[in-house]
C-alpha positions, 0 to 999 in steps of 0.5 A: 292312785285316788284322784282328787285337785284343787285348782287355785286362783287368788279368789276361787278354788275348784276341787276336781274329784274327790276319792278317798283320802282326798278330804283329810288331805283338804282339811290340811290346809282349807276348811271345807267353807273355802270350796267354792264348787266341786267337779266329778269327772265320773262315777267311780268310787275312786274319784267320788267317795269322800264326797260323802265326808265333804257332805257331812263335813258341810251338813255339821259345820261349826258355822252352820249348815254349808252347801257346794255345788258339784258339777258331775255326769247326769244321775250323779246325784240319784246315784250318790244320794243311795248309799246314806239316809237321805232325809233330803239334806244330801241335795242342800249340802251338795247342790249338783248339776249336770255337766257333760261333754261339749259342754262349758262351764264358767264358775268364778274365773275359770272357763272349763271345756268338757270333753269326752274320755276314753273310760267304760262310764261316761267320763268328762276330761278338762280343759280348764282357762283363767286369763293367763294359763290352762290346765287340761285334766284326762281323768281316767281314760285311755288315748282319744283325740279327745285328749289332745284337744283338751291339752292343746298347749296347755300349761300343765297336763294332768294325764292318767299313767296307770301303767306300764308298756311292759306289761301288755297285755293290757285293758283296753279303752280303760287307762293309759301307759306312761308311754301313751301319756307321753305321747298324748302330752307331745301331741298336744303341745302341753308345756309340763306333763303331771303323770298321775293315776299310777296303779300302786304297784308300779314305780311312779318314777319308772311311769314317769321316765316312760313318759319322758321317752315319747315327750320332751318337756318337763314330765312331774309324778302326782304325790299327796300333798304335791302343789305347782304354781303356774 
């Protein structure tokens, strides 16, 4: 259920999120002097935490002290830099910026569009262009029209399920049910849905078939270590 993916192209590579377990799984396959920036989508602990690993992995790197910039919500930094002993190595590691919604973003060959998520913090939901596809990104939210931009024809839509319509009564402006990820990804013309953010004690196969009810292109389920070439 915690959020962390790394978008690729031949030259650059954009890790979106970073919640806990994501770093062991980065270092799998890239050392971390290959990430060329980082974007938070939010503040909660679930799509952030292993930045303090990236951290210490950058400050003590066999070549030398490294450093990244991360894009997140204003504060971020003040926010995150509480939690260790900031002798002021916290800020030349990770070097933030603030980013929010409206806003655009052009790191390297990809042009991020930020839009705003349904989500009880300030949450940036992405849209994410090279010259040839696009990727959109809900982070956490609940439906929005907001969404729907975003995804509008995307390639891929990354889009939060969490759970089930079964189970309603739900929270709301929190998350989203397979059935509205469907919808959303239907309303916006996305070309394959990637059902992700599942609560562990749903069956991703269950979400992803309630997708598959309200939309009708090709709907995939998010695991460790799961890659797609665009």
């Amino acid at each position: 259920m915690c959020s962390s993916y790394l978008l690729e192209t031949p030259d650059y590579r954009l890790l979106v999120d970073c919640g806990n377990g994501s770093l062991s799984n980065l270092q799998q396959r890239w050392d971390v002097a290959d990430i060329d920036a980082v974007l938070i989508s939010h503040l909660h602990p679930d799509h952030f935490s292993d930045l303090y690993g990236l951290y210490y992995t950058l400050r003590f790197h066999p070549d030398g002290p490294l450093s990244v910039p991360v894009y997140a919500p204003g504060g971020a930094q003040r926010h995150l830099a509480q939690v260790v002993n900031d002798d002021g190595e916290f800020a030349n590691r990770l070097h933030f910026h603030a980013a929010s919604a409206g806003s655009r973003l052009q790191l390297g060959p990809l042009t991020l569009d930020l839009f705003r998520a349904n989500h009880p913090v300030e949450t940036l939901a992405l849209r994410v262009a090279t010259d040839r596809v696009v990727v959109a990104y809900s982070a956490d939210s609940a439906a929005t029209p907001a969404l729907t931009e975003a995804a509008r024809d995307a390639d891929l839509f990354l889009c939060d399920a969490t759970w089930l319509e079964r189970h309603r009564p739900l929270p709301s402006g929190i998350h989203m049910t397979g059935a509205e990820a469907g919808r959303q990804a239907a309303d916006a013309g996305a070309a394959r849905l990637l059902v992700t953010h599942v609560i562990p004690s749903n069956d991703p196969a269950e979400v992803a078939a309630e997708a598959a009810a309200n939309y009708d292109g090709e709907v995939l389920v998010a695991n460790d270590m799961f890659s797609i070439e665009l």
